[in-house]
PAVEX-393390 format. One record per residue (C-alpha): x, y, z. Coordinates in Angstrom, 1 decimal. Each point is the difference from the previous one (the first is absolute). Example, Ala and Ser with C-alpha at 12.3 -4.5 7.8 and 13.67 -1.06 7.14 Angstrom:
PAVEX-393390
<x:12.3 y:-4.5 z:7.8>
<x:1.4 y:3.4 z:-0.7>
END
This chain:
PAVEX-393390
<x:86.9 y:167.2 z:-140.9>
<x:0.1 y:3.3 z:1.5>
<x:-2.7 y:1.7 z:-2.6>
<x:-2.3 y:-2.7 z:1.1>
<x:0.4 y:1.5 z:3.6>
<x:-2.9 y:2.0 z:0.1>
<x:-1.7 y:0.1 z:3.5>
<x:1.4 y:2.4 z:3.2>
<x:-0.8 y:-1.5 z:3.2>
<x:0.2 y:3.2 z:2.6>
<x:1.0 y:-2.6 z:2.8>
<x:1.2 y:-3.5 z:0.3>
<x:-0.1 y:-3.0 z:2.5>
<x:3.4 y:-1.0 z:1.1>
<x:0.6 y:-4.1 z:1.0>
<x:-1.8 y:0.8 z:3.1>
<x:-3.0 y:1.5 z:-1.3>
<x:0.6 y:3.0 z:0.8>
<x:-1.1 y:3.1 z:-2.3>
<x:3.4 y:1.8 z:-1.1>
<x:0.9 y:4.0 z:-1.1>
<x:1.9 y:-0.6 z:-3.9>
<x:1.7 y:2.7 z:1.6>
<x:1.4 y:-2.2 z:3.3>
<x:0.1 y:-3.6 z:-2.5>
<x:3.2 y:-1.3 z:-0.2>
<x:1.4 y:-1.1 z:-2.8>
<x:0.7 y:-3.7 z:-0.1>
<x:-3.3 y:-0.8 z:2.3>
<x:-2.9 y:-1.8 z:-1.5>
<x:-3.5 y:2.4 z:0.1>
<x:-3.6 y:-1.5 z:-1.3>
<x:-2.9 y:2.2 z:-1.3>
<x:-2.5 y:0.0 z:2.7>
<x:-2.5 y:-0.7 z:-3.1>
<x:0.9 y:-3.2 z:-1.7>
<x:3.2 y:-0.7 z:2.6>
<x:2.1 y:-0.2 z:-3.4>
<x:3.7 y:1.0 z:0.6>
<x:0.5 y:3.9 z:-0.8>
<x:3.1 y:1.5 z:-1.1>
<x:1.3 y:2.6 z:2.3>
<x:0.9 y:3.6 z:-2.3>
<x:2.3 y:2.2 z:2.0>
<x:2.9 y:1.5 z:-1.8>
<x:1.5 y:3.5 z:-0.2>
<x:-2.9 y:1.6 z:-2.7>
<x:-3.0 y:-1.4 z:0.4>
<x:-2.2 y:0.0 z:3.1>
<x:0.2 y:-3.2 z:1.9>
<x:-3.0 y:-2.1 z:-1.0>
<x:-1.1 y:-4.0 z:0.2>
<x:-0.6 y:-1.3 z:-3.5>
<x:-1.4 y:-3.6 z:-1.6>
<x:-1.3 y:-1.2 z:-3.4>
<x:-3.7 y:0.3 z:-0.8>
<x:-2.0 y:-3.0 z:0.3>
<x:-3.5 y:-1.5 z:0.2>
<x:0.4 y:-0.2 z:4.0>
<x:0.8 y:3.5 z:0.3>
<x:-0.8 y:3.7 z:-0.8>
<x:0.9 y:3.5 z:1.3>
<x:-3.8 y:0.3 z:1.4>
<x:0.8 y:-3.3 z:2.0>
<x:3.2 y:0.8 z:1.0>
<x:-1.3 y:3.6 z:1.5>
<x:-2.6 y:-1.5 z:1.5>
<x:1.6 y:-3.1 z:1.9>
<x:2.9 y:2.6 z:1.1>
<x:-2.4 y:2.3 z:1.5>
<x:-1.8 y:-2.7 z:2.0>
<x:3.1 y:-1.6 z:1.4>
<x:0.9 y:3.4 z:1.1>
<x:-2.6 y:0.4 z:1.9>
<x:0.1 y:-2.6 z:1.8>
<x:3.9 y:0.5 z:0.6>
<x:-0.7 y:3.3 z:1.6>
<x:-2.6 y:-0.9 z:2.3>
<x:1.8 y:-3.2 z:1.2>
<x:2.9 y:2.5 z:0.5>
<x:-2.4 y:2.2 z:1.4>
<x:-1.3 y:-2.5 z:2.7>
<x:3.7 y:-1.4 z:0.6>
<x:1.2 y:3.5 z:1.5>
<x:2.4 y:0.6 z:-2.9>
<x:-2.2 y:3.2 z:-1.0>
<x:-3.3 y:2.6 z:0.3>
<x:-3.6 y:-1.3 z:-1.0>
<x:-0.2 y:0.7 z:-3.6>
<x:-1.9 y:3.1 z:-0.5>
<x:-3.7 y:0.2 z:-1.0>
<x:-0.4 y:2.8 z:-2.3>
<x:-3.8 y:0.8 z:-0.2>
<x:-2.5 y:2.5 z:-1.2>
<x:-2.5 y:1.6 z:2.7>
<x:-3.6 y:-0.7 z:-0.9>
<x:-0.5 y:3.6 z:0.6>
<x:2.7 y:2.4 z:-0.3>
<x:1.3 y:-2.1 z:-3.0>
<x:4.0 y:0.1 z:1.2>
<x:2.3 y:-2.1 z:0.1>
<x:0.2 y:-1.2 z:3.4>
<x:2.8 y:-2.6 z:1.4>
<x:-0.3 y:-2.5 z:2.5>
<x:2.2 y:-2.9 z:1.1>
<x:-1.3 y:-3.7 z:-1.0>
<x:-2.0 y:-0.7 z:3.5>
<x:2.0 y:-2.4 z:2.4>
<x:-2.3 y:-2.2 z:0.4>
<x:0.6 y:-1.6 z:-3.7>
<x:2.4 y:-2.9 z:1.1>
<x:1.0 y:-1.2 z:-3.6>
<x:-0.6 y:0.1 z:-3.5>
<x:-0.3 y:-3.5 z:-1.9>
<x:0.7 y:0.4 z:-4.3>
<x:-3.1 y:-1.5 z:-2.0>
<x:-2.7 y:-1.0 z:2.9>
<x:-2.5 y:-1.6 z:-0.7>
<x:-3.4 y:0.8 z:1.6>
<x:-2.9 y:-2.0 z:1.0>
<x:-2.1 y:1.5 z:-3.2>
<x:2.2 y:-1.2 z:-2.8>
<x:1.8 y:3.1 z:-0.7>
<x:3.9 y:0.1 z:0.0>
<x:1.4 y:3.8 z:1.7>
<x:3.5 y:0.9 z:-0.7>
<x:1.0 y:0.9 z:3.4>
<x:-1.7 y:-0.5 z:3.1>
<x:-0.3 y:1.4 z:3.2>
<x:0.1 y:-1.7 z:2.9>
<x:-2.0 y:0.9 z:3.3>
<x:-0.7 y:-2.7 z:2.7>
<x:0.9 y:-2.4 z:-2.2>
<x:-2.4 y:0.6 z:-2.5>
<x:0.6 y:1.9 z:-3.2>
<x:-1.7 y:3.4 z:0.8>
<x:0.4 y:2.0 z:-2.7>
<x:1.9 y:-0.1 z:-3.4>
<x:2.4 y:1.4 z:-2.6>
<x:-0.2 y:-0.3 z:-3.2>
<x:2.6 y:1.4 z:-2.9>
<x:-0.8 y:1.2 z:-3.5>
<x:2.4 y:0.1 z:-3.4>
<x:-2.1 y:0.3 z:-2.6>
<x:-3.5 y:-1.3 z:1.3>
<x:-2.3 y:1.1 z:2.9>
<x:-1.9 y:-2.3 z:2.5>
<x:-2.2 y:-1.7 z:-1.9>
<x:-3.5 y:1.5 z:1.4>
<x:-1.7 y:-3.1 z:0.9>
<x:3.2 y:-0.6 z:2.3>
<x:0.0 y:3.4 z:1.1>
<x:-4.1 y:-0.1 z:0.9>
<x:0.1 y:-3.8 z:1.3>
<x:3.1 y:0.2 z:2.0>
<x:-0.7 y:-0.8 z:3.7>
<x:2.9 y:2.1 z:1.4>
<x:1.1 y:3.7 z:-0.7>
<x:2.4 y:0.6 z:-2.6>
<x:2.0 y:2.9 z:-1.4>
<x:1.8 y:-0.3 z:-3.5>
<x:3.9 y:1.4 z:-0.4>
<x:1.3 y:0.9 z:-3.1>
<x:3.1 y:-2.8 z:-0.7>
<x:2.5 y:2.1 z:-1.5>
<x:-0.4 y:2.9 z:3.1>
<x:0.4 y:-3.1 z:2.4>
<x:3.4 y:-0.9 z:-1.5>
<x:1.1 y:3.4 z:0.0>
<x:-1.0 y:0.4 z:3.7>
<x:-1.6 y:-2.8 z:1.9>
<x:-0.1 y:1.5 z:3.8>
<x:-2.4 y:2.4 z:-1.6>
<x:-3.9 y:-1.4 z:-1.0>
<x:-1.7 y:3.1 z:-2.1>
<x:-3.4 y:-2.2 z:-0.9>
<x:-1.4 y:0.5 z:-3.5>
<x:-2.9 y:-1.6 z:1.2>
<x:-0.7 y:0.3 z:3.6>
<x:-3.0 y:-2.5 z:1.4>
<x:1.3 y:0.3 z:3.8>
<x:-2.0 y:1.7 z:2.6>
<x:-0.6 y:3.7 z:-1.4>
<x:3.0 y:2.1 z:1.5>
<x:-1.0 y:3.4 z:1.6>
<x:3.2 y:1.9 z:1.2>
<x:0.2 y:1.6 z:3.5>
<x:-0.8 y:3.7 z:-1.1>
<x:-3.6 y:-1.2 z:-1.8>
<x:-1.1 y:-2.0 z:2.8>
<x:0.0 y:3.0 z:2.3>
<x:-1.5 y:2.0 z:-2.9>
<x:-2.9 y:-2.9 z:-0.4>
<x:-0.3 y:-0.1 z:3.4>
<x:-0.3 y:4.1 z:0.2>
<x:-2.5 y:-0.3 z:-2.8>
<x:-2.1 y:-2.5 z:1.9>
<x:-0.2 y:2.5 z:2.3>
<x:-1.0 y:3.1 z:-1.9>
<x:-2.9 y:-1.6 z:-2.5>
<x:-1.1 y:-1.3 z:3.3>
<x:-0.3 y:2.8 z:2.2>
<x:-1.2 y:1.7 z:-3.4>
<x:-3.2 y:-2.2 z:0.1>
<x:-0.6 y:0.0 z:4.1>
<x:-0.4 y:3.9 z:-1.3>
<x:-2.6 y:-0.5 z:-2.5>
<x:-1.3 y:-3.3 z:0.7>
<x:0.8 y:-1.8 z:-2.5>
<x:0.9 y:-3.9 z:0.3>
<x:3.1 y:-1.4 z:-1.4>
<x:-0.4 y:-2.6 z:-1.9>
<x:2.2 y:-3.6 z:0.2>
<x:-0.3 y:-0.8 z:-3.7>
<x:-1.1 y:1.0 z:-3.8>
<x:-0.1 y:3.6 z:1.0>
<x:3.4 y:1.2 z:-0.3>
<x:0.3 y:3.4 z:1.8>
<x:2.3 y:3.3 z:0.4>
<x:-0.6 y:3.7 z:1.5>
<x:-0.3 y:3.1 z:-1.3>
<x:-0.8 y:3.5 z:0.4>
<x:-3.5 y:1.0 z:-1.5>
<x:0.8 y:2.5 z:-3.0>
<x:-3.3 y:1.8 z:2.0>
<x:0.4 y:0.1 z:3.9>
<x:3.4 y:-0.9 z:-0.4>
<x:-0.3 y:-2.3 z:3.1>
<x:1.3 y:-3.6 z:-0.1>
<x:-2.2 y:-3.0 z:-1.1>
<x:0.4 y:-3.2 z:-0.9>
<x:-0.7 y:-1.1 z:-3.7>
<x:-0.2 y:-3.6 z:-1.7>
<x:0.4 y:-1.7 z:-2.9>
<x:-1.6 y:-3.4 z:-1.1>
<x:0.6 y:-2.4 z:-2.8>
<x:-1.4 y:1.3 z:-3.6>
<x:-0.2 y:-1.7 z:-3.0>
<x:1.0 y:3.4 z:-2.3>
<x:0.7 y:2.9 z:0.8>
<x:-3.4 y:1.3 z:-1.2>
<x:-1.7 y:-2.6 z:2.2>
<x:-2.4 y:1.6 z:1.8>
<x:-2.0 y:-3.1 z:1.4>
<x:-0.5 y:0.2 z:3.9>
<x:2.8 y:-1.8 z:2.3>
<x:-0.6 y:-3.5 z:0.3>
<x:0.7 y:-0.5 z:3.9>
<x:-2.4 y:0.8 z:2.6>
<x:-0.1 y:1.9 z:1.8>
<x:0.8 y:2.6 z:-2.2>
<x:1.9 y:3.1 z:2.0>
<x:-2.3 y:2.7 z:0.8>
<x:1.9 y:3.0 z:-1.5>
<x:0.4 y:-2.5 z:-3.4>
<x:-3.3 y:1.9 z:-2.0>
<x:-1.9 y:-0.2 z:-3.0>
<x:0.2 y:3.9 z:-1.3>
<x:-0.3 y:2.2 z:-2.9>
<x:3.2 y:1.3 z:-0.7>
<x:-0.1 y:3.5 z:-2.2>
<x:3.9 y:-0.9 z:-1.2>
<x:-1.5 y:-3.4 z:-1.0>
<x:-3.4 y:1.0 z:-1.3>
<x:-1.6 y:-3.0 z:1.7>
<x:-0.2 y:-2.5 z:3.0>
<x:2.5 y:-2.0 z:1.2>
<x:0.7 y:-1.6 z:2.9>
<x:3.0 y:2.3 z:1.9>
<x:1.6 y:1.0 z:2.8>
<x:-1.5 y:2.7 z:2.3>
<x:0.8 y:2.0 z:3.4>
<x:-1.0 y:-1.0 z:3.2>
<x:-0.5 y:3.5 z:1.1>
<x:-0.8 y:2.2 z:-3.1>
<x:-1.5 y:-3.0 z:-2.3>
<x:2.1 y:1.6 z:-3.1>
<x:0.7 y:-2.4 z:-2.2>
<x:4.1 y:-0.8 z:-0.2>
<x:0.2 y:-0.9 z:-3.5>
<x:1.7 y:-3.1 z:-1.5>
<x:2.3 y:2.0 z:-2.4>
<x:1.7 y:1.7 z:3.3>
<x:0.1 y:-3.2 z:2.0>
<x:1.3 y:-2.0 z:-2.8>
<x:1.5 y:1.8 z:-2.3>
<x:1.9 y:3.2 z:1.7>
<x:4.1 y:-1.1 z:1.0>
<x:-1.8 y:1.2 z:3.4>
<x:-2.9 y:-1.9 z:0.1>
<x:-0.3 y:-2.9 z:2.5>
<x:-0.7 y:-2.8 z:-2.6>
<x:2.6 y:1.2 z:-2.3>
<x:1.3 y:-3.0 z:-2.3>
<x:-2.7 y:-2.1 z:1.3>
<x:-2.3 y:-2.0 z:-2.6>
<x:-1.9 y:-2.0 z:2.4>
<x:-1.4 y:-2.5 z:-2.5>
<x:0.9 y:-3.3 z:1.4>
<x:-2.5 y:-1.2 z:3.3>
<x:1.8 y:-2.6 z:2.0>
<x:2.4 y:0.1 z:2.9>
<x:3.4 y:0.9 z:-1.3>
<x:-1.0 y:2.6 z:-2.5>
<x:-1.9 y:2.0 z:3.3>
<x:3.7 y:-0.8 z:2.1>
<x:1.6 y:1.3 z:-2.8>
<x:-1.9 y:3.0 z:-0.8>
<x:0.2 y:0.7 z:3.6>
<x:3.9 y:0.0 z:0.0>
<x:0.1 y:2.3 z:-2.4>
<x:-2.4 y:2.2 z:1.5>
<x:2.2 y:0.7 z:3.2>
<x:3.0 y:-0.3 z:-2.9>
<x:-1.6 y:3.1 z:-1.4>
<x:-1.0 y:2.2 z:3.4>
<x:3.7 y:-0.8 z:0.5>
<x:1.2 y:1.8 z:-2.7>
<x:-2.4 y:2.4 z:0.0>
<x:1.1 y:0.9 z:3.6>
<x:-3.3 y:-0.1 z:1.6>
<x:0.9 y:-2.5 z:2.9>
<x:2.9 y:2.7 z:1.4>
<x:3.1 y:-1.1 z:1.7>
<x:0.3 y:-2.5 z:2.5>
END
């Protein structure tokens, strides 16, 4: 019988369905796989690591058995959590800018989390969150397989995806490996956005130049001429070597058709304000100092110009052109 005994379970339910440590079992007690709720057989002797065991069947598989775990034990810890017994379970985040890891305690206002909702469209969540009585936002845990994508697209509520084995190992700690919350931007960056905001606007009052609200991402600069500040853009192309005119009117006055002698032709570029030199794309987009650094600006909608945005500032961060605050 024992060869047969294939499957570890990492934690057990007790007779009171409660989720159990192999290493605080006792023997002589009855424990259930969380999976199939067959009866497991507790290991724990003097050489091996204490572990929960049962026999492989048809109901059951390790994939299963990790993933049922790690749901249960998030619901555990936020129902402990909201009992008093201990902290919010941390949020362990990236920021949308910066890109650091960033932690943040589960907001209070979640009041529960309920194992396999159901929502109104059809789709079943793992875990859900709770806000006014209303599921708000959701968790979901991977094994093996992701979210599928019409789930991840159709959801109607936020979601971010934990990896199931990391759960077990720690579950007051919730490092997404997909992360479809509300974008995090840490403390530090906000002030930084904020001081950026400031600058490429002061910038333009300057040279009179309007800022525009969409499809024309834009940074500063120094011209490589009059080595005065201006502000540059950058617009959605379909190659690289696209040299068709922006597609958004109006098009910014200091954006120019020009000869350019390092091109050995027209394009449509970049110039100064003040000294109507052409800033050319190599040093804008190319050059680890150039304000559109990284950026490929080929995709025209909404979240591509957010994004591009972000890591804009990101960028004039790094490159310590925004100071200190």
């Amino acid at each position: 019988m024992s060869k047969s005994i294939k499957l570890r379970v990492p934690l057990a339910f007790g007779d009171e369905e409660r989720l159990y440590d192999p290493q605080t079992a006792e023997k002589g007690k009855r424990y259930f796989c969380p999976a199939c709720q067959d009866t497991v057989i507790l290991r724990k002797g003097e050489i091996k690591t204490p572990h929960f065991a049962h026999k492989v069947s048809e109901a059951c598989n390790q994939e299963t058995i990790i993933h049922k775990t790690a749901k249960q034990l998030i619901v555990d810890v936020i129902s402990d959590w909201k009992s008093g017994k201990i902290d919010a379970p941390t949020l362990r985040r990236t920021c949308e800018i910066c890109r650091q890891f960033k932690d943040q305690p589960l907001p209070d206002k979640v009041e529960c989390a309920i194992l396999e909702y159901r929502m109104s469209d059809g789709f079943v969540v793992d875990v859900a969150l709770v806000v006014a009585n209303e599921p708000a936002a959701a968790i979901e845990v991977r094994v093996s397989h992701a979210v599928d994508e019409n789930k991840a697209k159709s959801l109607s509520i936020p979601f971010i995806e934990l990896d199931g084995q990391k759960v077990i190992e720690n579950p007051t700690i919730f490092q997404p490996i997909r992360d479809r919350f509300q974008p995090l931007t840490c403390t530090t960056c906000k002030q930084a956005k904020e001081r950026f905001q400031v600058k490429v606007k002061e910038i333009a009052k300057q040279t009179g130049i309007e800022l525009p609200v969409y499809y024309y991402r834009y940074g500063f600069c120094k011209c490589w001429k009059c080595k005065r500040e201006i502000i540059v853009f950058a617009w959605p192309k379909a190659s690289e070597w696209d040299n068709s005119a922006p597609k958004t009117e109006p098009i910014p006055r200091t954006i120019q058709y020009r000869y350019s002698n390092t091109v050995g032709g027209k394009y449509w570029v970049n110039t100064c304000p003040r000294c109507r030199s052409i800033q050319g794309d190599w040093h804008l987009f190319s050059e680890p100092d150039g304000s559109f650094f990284g950026i490929r600006c080929e995709e025209n909608s909404r979240k591509a110009y957010n994004r591009d945005m972000q890591n804009i500032i990101g960028y004039a961060i790094y490159n310590g052109m925004l100071g200190e605050s």
